[in-house]
C-alpha positions in Angstrom: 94.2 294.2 182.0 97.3 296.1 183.4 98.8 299.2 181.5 100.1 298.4 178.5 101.9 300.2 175.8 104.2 300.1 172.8 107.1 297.4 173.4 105.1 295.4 176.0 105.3 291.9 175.4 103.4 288.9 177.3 100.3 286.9 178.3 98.4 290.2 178.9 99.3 291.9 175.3 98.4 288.1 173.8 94.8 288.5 175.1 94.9 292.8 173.9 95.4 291.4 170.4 92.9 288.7 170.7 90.3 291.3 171.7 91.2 293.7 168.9 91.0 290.8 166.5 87.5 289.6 167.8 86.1 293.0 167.7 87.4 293.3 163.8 90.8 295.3 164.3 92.5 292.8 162.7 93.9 290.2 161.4 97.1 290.8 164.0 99.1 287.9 164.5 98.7 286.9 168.4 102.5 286.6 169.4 102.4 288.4 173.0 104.2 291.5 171.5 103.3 294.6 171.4 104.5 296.5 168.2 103.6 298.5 165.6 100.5 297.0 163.9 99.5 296.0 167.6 99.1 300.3 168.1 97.6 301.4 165.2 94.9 298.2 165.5 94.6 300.0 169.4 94.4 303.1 168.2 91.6 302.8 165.7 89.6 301.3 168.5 89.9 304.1 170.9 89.0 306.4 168.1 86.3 304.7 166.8 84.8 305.0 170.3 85.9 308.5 170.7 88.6 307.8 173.2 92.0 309.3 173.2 93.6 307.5 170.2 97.0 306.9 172.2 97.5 303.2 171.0 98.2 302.3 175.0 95.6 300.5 177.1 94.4 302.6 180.2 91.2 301.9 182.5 89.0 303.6 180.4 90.4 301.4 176.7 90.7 298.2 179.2 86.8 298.3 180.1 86.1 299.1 176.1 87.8 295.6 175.3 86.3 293.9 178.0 83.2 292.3 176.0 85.6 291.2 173.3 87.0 288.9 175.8 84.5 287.9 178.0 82.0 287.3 174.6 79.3 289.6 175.8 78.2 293.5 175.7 75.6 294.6 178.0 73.0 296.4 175.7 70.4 299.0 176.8 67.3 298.7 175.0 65.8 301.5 172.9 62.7 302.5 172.3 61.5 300.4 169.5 64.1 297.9 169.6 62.7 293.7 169.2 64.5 291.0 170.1 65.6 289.9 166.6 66.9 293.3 165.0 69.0 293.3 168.8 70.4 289.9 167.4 70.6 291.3 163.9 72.6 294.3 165.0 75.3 291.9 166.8 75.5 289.4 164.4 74.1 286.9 166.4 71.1 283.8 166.2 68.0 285.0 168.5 68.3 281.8 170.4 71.8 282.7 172.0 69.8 286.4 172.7 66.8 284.0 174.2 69.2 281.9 176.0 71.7 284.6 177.9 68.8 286.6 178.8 66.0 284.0 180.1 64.0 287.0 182.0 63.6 288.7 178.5 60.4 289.2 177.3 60.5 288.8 173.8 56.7 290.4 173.0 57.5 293.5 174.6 60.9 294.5 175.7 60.9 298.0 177.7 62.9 301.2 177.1 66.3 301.2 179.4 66.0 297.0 179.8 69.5 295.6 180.1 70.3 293.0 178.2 73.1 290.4 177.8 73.9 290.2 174.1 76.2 287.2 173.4 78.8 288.2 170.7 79.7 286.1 167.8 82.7 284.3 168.3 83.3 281.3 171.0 84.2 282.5 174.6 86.9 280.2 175.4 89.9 280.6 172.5 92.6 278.4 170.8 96.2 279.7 170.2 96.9 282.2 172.9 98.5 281.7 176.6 96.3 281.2 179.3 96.8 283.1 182.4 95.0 283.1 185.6 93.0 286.6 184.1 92.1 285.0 180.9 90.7 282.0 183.1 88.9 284.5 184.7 87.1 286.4 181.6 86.4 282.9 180.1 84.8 282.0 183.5 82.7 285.4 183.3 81.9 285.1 180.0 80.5 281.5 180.0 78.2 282.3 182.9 76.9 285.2 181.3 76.2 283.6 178.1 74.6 279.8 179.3 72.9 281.5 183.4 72.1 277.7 184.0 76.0 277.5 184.5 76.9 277.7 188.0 79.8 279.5 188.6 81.6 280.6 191.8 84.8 281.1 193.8 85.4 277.9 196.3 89.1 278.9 197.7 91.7 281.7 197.3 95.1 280.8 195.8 98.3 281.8 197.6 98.5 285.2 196.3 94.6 285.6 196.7 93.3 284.8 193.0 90.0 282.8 193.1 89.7 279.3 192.0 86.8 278.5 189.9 84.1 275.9 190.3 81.7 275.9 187.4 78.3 273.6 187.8 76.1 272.3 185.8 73.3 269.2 185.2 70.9 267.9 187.6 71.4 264.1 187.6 72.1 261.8 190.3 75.7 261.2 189.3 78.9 263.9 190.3 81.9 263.9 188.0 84.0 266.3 189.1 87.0 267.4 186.5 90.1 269.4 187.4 93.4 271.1 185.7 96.5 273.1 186.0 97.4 271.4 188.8 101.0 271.7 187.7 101.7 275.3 186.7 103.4 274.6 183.6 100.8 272.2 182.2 98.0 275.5 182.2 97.7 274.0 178.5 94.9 272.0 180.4 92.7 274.7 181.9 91.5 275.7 178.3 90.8 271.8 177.9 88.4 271.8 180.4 86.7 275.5 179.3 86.4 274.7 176.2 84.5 271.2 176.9 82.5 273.2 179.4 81.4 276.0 176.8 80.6 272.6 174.0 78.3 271.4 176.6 76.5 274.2 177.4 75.8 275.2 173.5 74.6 272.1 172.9 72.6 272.4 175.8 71.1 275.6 174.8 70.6 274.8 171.1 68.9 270.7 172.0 72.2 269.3 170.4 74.4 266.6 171.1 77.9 266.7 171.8 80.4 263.5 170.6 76.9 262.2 169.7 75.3 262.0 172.7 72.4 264.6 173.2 73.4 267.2 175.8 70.2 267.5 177.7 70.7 262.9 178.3 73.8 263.9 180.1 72.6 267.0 182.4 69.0 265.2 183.1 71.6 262.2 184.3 74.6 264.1 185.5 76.0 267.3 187.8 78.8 268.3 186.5 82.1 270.2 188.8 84.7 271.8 186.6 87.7 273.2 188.2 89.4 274.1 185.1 92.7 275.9 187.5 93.4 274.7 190.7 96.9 276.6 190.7 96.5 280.1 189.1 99.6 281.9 190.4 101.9 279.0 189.1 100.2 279.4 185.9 100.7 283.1 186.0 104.5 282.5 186.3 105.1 280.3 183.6 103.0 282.3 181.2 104.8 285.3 181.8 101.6 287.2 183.5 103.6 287.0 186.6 107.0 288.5 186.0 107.6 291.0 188.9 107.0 292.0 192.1 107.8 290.2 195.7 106.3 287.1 194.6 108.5 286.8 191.5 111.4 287.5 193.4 110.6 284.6 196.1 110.1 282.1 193.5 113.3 283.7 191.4 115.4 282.9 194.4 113.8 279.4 195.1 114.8 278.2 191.3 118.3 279.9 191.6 119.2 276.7 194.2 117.4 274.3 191.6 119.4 275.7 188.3 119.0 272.3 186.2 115.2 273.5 186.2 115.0 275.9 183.7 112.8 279.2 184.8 110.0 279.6 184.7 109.2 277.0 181.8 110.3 274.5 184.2 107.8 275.4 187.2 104.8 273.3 188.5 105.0 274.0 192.3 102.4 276.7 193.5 104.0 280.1 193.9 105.0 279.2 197.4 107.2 276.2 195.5 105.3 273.5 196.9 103.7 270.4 194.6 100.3 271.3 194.4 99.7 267.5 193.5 102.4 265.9 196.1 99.8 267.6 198.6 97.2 264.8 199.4 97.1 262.5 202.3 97.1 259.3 200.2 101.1 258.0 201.1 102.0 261.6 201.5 105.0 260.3 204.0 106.3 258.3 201.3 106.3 260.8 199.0 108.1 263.1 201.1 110.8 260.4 201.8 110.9 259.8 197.8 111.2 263.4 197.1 113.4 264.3 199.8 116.1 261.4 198.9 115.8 263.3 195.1 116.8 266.6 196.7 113.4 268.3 197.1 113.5 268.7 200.5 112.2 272.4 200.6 110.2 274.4 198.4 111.6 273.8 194.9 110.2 274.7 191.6 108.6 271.0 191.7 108.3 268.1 193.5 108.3 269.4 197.0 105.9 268.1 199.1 105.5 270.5 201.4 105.4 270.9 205.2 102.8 268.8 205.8 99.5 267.2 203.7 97.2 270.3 202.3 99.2 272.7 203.7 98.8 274.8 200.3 95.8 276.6 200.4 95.0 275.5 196.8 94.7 271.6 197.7 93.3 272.2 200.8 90.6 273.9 198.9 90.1 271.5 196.4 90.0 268.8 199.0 87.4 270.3 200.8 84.9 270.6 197.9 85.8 267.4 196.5 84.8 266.3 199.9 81.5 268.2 200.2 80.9 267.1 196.7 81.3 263.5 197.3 81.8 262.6 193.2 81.4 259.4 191.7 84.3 259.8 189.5 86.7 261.9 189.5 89.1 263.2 186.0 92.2 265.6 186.8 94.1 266.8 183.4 97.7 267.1 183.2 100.3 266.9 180.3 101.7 264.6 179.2 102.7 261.7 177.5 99.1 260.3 176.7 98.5 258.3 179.2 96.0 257.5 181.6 96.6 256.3 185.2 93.7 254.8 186.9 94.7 253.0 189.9 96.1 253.7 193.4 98.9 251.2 195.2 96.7 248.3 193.3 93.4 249.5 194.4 90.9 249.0 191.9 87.1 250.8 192.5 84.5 249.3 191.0 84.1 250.4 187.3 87.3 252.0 187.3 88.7 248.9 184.7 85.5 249.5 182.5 85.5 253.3 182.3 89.8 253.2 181.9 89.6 251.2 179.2 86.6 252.9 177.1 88.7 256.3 177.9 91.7 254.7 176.1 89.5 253.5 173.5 87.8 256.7 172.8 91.4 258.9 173.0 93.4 257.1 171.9 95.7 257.0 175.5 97.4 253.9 177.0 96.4 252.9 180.3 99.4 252.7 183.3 100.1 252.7 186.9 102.0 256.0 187.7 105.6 255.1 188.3 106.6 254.5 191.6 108.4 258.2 192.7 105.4 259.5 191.6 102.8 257.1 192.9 101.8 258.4 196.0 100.1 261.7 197.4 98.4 263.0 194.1 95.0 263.9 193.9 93.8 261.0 192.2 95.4 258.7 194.9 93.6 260.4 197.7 90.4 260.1 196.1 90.4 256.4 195.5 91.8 256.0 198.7 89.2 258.0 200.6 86.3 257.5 198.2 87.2 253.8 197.0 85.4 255.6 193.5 87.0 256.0 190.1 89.7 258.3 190.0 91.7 259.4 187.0 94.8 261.3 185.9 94.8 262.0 182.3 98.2 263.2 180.6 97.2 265.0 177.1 99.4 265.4 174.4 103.2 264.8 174.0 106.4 266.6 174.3 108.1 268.9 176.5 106.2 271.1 179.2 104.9 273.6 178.6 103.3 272.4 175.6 102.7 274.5 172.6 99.9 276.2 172.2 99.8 274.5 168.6 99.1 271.3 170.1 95.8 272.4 171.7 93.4 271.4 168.6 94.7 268.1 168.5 95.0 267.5 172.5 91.6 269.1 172.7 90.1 266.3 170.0 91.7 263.4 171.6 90.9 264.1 175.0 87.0 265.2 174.3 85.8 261.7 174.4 86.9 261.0 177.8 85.8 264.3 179.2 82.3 263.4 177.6 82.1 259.8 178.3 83.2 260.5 182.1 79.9 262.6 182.3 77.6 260.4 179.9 78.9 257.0 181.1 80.1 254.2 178.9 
């Protein structure tokens, strides 16, 4: 979290008042601005924890807030201390303790142990932006809480911010899910995070999930979540991103698109090209679709780029979806509730079946893409190459970005297929 002080406003002052709320500093309303109730909630956190009571957020106050994002406080253990009055003190059940911390000993735990003590709210939140940072913390926080979630960093965006892989189940079958492709659809990375953190507490707990018991779809299932393949984008239309020489560049490449309103309007990677015009599955015709449309260089959208994966972010994502090798793969974008599920006419096996008990379990209509944008998406390339289901999924309705209002609603419609992708139909 950078520096941040009385009058700041943003994706970065949306998750400071989420923190302060979580860790009882509230109720604030969450509207990215940072006023007057903002610094006196600030302030009585600093003092509480006999910091300078300055109502700005500094390295030392951005560390303090940390757990209240992330959904976990490292606790030392005192003499004395038993797992259950640890629990007790935090509010929490002793099998989340058990769970985050499956080294403890819970007979005899030792003076000066460190444990992970999950905190009493759900990681991954509802009603606030989501920036590539607040990807991040979720990510952090999730693997902290459930270890048997795999989590690391399988490719670098333009600017250098990590894109996440989490993993999880052991079965014989690999669904690998994606989102944010498309910078202004980021409404779809909390999608995936938040089906990711259902799973795992239902995994933890021996519960089910849409009424399927969790442990029946890890014992026959691996699981790859990619919940942002395009984090800079995401910063941009957010408002995380909104200086600096990468700003700049993309400020200059909307100026010669001005029908595109800025940044709201943005999908492209920072570097302005498509992120999901990238994959060599009819990339030619693509380009000579988009070029006749004006996007002949890098543009706030539909720009194909120099050549195929020639962004680092889809040549990342190709390259673990190749090592990978998924049975099925489900890549989120918004909108218009709709699911697209085949490739120039090419149908995999099973992709009819599973398409059709997705639209039954959301809800969605099932469609070919339209033809100017029917080629050289990531779905495309992987029936192509894979001749395995593939599927884009459009959530919600309305204009992008969507609100962050909608996200309840998108969230329970789109649950089934996420579930039923992993459990089978």
């Amino acid at each position: 979290m950078k520096k941040l002080s009385y009058g700041a406003s943003g994706p970065e002052v949306e998750r400071l008042q989420l923190a302060l709320c979580r860790a009882g500093y509230g109720p604030l309303k969450i509207d990215g601005v940072f006023g007057r109730g903002t610094r006196c909630a600030l302030s009585a956190f600093q003092l509480d924890r006999r910091m300078a009571g300055d109502g700005a957020v500094g390295p030392e106050t951005a560390s303090a807030l940390r757990p209240w994002l992330r959904g976990c406080i490292e606790y030392n253990v005192r003499r004395g201390d038993t797992p259950y009055a640890v629990a007790l003190r935090y509010g929490v059940g002793l099998r989340a303790l058990e769970t985050a911390n499956p080294a403890m000993d819970p007979t005899q735990l030792r003076a000066g142990e460190k444990l992970t003590v999950p905190l009493p709210f759900s990681v991954v939140p509802a009603g606030v932006s989501f920036d590539s940072a607040l990807v991040a913390d979720c990510v952090r926080g999730l693997a902290l809480r459930y270890p048997f979630l795999d989590v690391r960093s399988f490719g670098r965006s333009v600017m250098g911010r990590a894109l996440w892989e989490l993993e999880l189940g052991r079965g014989p079958r690999m669904v690998a899910y994606s989102a944010a492709h498309h910078a202004n659809e980021w409404i779809t990375a909390p999608l995936l995070l938040k089906f990711a953190e259902e799973l795992c507490e239902a995994a933890a707990s021996g519960g089910s999930i849409r009424g399927i018991k969790a442990e029946e779809i890890l014992s026959s299932a691996r699981l790859c979540i990619v919940p942002a393949v395009n984090p800079d984008g995401i910063d941009l239309v957010t408002g995380a991103l909104a200086e600096g020489e990468y700003y700049s560049a993309a400020e200059r490449v909307a100026a010669e698109f001005p029908d595109i309103p800025f940044p709201s309007g943005w999908k492209a990677n920072i570097a302005g090209t498509d992120l999901n015009l990238q994959y060599p599955a009819g990339w030619e015709r693509a380009k000579e679709i988009k070029y006749a449309l004006g996007y002949d260089r890098p543009a706030p959208r539909d720009f194909v780029g120099p050549a195929p994966l020639s962004a680092p972010e889809s040549r990342a994502l190709c390259s673990l979806t190749r090592s990978l090798s998924p049975d099925m793969v489900i890549a989120l974008h918004t909108q218009g509730e709709v699911i697209y599920w085949r490739y120039q006419g090419m149908e995999p096996p099973d992709a009819r079946h599973y398409a059709e008990c997705f639209a039954a379990a959301s809800g969605y209509a099932l469609d070919d893409a339209p033809d100017e944008s029917g080629f050289a998406g990531y779905k495309d390339w992987f029936i192509a190459e894979f001749a395995r289901p593939g599927y884009t999924v459009e959530c919600g309705l309305g204009e992008n970005p969507l609100p962050v209002s909608d996200f309840e609603e998108m969230y329970r419609r789109v649950r089934g297929i996420l579930v039923l992708a992993a459990a089978g139909c």
